[in-house]
N, C-alpha and C positions, 0 to 999 in steps of 0.2 A: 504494500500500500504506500503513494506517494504521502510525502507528508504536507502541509502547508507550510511555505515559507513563513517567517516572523517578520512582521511588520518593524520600520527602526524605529517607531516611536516606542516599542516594547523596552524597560532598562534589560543592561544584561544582566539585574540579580535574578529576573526571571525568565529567563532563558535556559531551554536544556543544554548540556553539552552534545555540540556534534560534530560528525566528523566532517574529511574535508569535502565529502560529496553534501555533506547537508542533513545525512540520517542519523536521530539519537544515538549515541555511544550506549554499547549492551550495559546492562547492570546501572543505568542512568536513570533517575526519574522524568518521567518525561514534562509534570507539573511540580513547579516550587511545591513545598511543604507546607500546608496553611499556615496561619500567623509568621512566617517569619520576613515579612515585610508589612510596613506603617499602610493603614490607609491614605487614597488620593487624597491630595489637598483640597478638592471640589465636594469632599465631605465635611472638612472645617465648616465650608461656608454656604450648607445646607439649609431651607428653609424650613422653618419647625414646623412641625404638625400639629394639625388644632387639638388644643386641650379638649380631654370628653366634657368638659364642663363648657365648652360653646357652643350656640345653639347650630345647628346644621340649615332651619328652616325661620322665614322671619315668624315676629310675634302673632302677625296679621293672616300666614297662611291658613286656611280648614283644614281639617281632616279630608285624604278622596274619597268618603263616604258618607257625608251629610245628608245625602238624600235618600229618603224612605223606601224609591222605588225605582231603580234604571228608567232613563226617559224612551230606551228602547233595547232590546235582548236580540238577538240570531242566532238560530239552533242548527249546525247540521250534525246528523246523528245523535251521538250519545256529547256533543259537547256543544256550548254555548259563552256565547259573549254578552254580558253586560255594560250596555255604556250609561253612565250616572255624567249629569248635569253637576257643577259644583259651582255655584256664585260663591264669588270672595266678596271683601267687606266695598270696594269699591263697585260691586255689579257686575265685573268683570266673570262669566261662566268658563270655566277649564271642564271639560270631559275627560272623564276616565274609564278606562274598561278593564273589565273580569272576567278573567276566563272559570270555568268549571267544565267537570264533566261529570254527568249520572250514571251510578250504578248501582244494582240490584243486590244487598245483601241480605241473602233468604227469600221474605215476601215484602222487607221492605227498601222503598228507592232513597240513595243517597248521595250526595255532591262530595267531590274532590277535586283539590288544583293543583293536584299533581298529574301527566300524563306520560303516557306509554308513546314507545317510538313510532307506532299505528296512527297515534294521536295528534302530532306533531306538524303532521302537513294539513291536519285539519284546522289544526289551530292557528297555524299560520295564514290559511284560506280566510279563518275568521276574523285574524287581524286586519286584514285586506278589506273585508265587508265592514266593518267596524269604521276604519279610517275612511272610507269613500262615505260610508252615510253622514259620520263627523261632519267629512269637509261639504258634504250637498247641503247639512244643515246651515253650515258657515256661508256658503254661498246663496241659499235663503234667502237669513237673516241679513246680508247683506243688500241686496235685491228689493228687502221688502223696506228698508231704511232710507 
Protein backbone atom coordinates (compact mmCIF):
# COMPACT_ATOMS: atom_id res chain seq x y z
CA UNK A 1 0.00 0.00 0.00
CA UNK A 2 1.40 3.45 -1.07
CA UNK A 3 1.42 5.75 1.70
CA UNK A 4 0.41 9.59 1.75
CA UNK A 5 3.14 11.98 1.43
CA UNK A 6 3.38 14.45 4.74
CA UNK A 7 2.28 17.63 4.02
CA UNK A 8 5.50 20.57 5.37
CA UNK A 9 3.21 22.40 7.34
CA UNK A 10 3.36 18.97 9.59
CA UNK A 11 6.52 19.62 12.46
CA UNK A 12 8.89 16.87 12.22
CA UNK A 13 8.19 15.89 16.10
CA UNK A 14 5.21 14.37 14.21
CA UNK A 15 6.51 12.77 11.74
CA UNK A 16 7.25 8.99 11.35
CA UNK A 17 10.72 7.96 10.59
CA UNK A 18 11.21 6.93 6.87
CA UNK A 19 13.23 5.62 4.72
CA UNK A 20 14.99 7.00 1.80
CA UNK A 21 12.14 5.94 -0.61
CA UNK A 22 9.45 7.49 1.74
CA UNK A 23 8.11 4.14 3.43
CA UNK A 24 7.88 3.99 7.48
CA UNK A 25 11.16 2.35 8.94
CA UNK A 26 9.98 -1.42 10.33
CA UNK A 27 9.55 -1.41 14.02
CA UNK A 28 8.40 2.43 13.80
CA UNK A 29 5.38 3.99 14.96
CA UNK A 30 3.64 5.08 12.37
CA UNK A 31 1.53 7.87 14.79
CA UNK A 32 3.22 10.12 17.56
CA UNK A 33 2.35 8.67 20.93
CA UNK A 34 -0.64 10.64 22.37
CA UNK A 35 0.15 13.57 24.68
CA UNK A 36 3.47 13.87 23.87
CA UNK A 37 3.10 17.19 22.01
CA UNK A 38 1.29 20.75 23.51
CA UNK A 39 -1.95 21.49 21.91
CA UNK A 40 -2.35 24.14 18.65
CA UNK A 41 -2.07 27.57 19.74
CA UNK A 42 -5.71 28.20 17.94
CA UNK A 43 -6.88 26.22 21.09
CA UNK A 44 -5.42 29.16 23.45
CA UNK A 45 -7.64 31.28 21.68
CA UNK A 46 -10.93 29.29 21.51
CA UNK A 47 -14.39 30.62 21.96
CA UNK A 48 -16.09 29.58 25.08
CA UNK A 49 -19.06 27.69 25.14
CA UNK A 50 -22.34 28.81 26.45
CA UNK A 51 -22.71 28.25 30.08
CA UNK A 52 -25.83 25.77 30.68
CA UNK A 53 -27.11 28.57 32.70
CA UNK A 54 -27.85 30.72 29.37
CA UNK A 55 -30.86 30.70 27.93
CA UNK A 56 -30.67 28.89 24.34
CA UNK A 57 -34.32 30.58 23.38
CA UNK A 58 -35.44 34.34 23.88
CA UNK A 59 -37.80 35.01 26.93
CA UNK A 60 -40.76 35.95 24.32
CA UNK A 61 -40.55 32.47 22.35
CA UNK A 62 -43.90 29.66 22.94
CA UNK A 63 -43.80 26.50 23.25
CA UNK A 64 -44.34 24.59 19.35
CA UNK A 65 -47.33 23.31 20.81
CA UNK A 66 -49.62 25.83 22.13
CA UNK A 67 -52.37 24.91 20.08
CA UNK A 68 -55.07 22.41 21.13
CA UNK A 69 -55.46 21.04 17.62
CA UNK A 70 -53.08 20.91 14.35
CA UNK A 71 -54.74 23.54 11.86
CA UNK A 72 -54.34 20.53 9.53
CA UNK A 73 -52.87 16.59 9.77
CA UNK A 74 -51.94 14.14 6.37
CA UNK A 75 -52.12 10.49 6.63
CA UNK A 76 -50.47 8.04 4.25
CA UNK A 77 -50.67 4.67 5.65
CA UNK A 78 -49.97 3.86 9.15
CA UNK A 79 -48.13 7.55 9.50
CA UNK A 80 -49.10 11.16 9.75
CA UNK A 81 -48.01 14.73 9.80
CA UNK A 82 -49.35 17.37 12.13
CA UNK A 83 -48.96 20.91 11.24
CA UNK A 84 -49.88 23.35 14.42
CA UNK A 85 -50.28 27.18 13.86
CA UNK A 86 -48.12 28.95 16.75
CA UNK A 87 -48.69 32.84 17.16
CA UNK A 88 -45.90 34.43 19.01
CA UNK A 89 -46.55 37.60 21.29
CA UNK A 90 -46.15 39.85 18.31
CA UNK A 91 -48.80 37.96 15.96
CA UNK A 92 -46.36 36.71 14.09
CA UNK A 93 -47.67 32.42 13.29
CA UNK A 94 -44.59 29.96 12.97
CA UNK A 95 -45.87 26.26 11.99
CA UNK A 96 -44.61 23.20 13.04
CA UNK A 97 -45.01 19.64 12.39
CA UNK A 98 -45.28 16.17 13.95
CA UNK A 99 -44.77 13.36 12.77
CA UNK A 100 -46.26 9.99 14.28
CA UNK A 101 -47.18 6.66 13.31
CA UNK A 102 -50.16 4.19 14.42
CA UNK A 103 -49.98 0.91 15.61
CA UNK A 104 -51.99 -1.94 16.99
CA UNK A 105 -50.86 -3.28 20.29
CA UNK A 106 -53.25 -6.22 20.88
CA UNK A 107 -56.85 -4.67 20.37
CA UNK A 108 -55.71 -1.43 21.14
CA UNK A 109 -54.40 1.57 18.57
CA UNK A 110 -51.31 3.42 19.59
CA UNK A 111 -48.96 6.55 18.21
CA UNK A 112 -45.09 6.56 18.05
CA UNK A 113 -42.38 8.98 16.67
CA UNK A 114 -40.02 6.68 16.34
CA UNK A 115 -39.98 5.00 12.65
CA UNK A 116 -38.72 1.96 10.89
CA UNK A 117 -36.47 2.01 7.71
CA UNK A 118 -40.01 1.16 5.77
CA UNK A 119 -41.13 4.21 7.26
CA UNK A 120 -38.67 6.78 6.32
CA UNK A 121 -39.44 7.45 2.68
CA UNK A 122 -42.81 7.84 3.85
CA UNK A 123 -42.04 10.35 6.15
CA UNK A 124 -40.18 12.00 4.11
CA UNK A 125 -43.03 12.16 1.24
CA UNK A 126 -44.98 13.72 4.26
CA UNK A 127 -42.60 16.38 4.98
CA UNK A 128 -42.83 17.23 1.38
CA UNK A 129 -46.96 17.47 1.74
CA UNK A 130 -46.53 19.27 4.99
CA UNK A 131 -44.02 22.02 3.41
CA UNK A 132 -46.18 22.73 0.14
CA UNK A 133 -49.55 23.03 2.14
CA UNK A 134 -47.33 25.56 4.72
CA UNK A 135 -46.08 27.57 1.99
CA UNK A 136 -49.90 27.57 -0.34
CA UNK A 137 -51.12 28.67 3.13
CA UNK A 138 -48.39 31.59 3.14
CA UNK A 139 -49.10 32.29 -0.26
CA UNK A 140 -52.93 32.66 0.71
CA UNK A 141 -52.56 34.67 3.22
CA UNK A 142 -50.54 36.70 1.30
CA UNK A 143 -52.85 37.14 -1.76
CA UNK A 144 -55.67 37.79 0.57
CA UNK A 145 -53.76 40.90 2.29
Amino acid sequence: MLSQPVPPSVPDSLRSPRSSRGAPLKGTPTTPALGTTAPPAFFEKAIPLLSSKEKHMPETATPPTTSKKPVHSIRLSANEVAIWANPNDAGVIYDNATFSRTYKDGEEFKNADSFGRDDLLVVAKLADLAHTWICEQIAKDRAGA
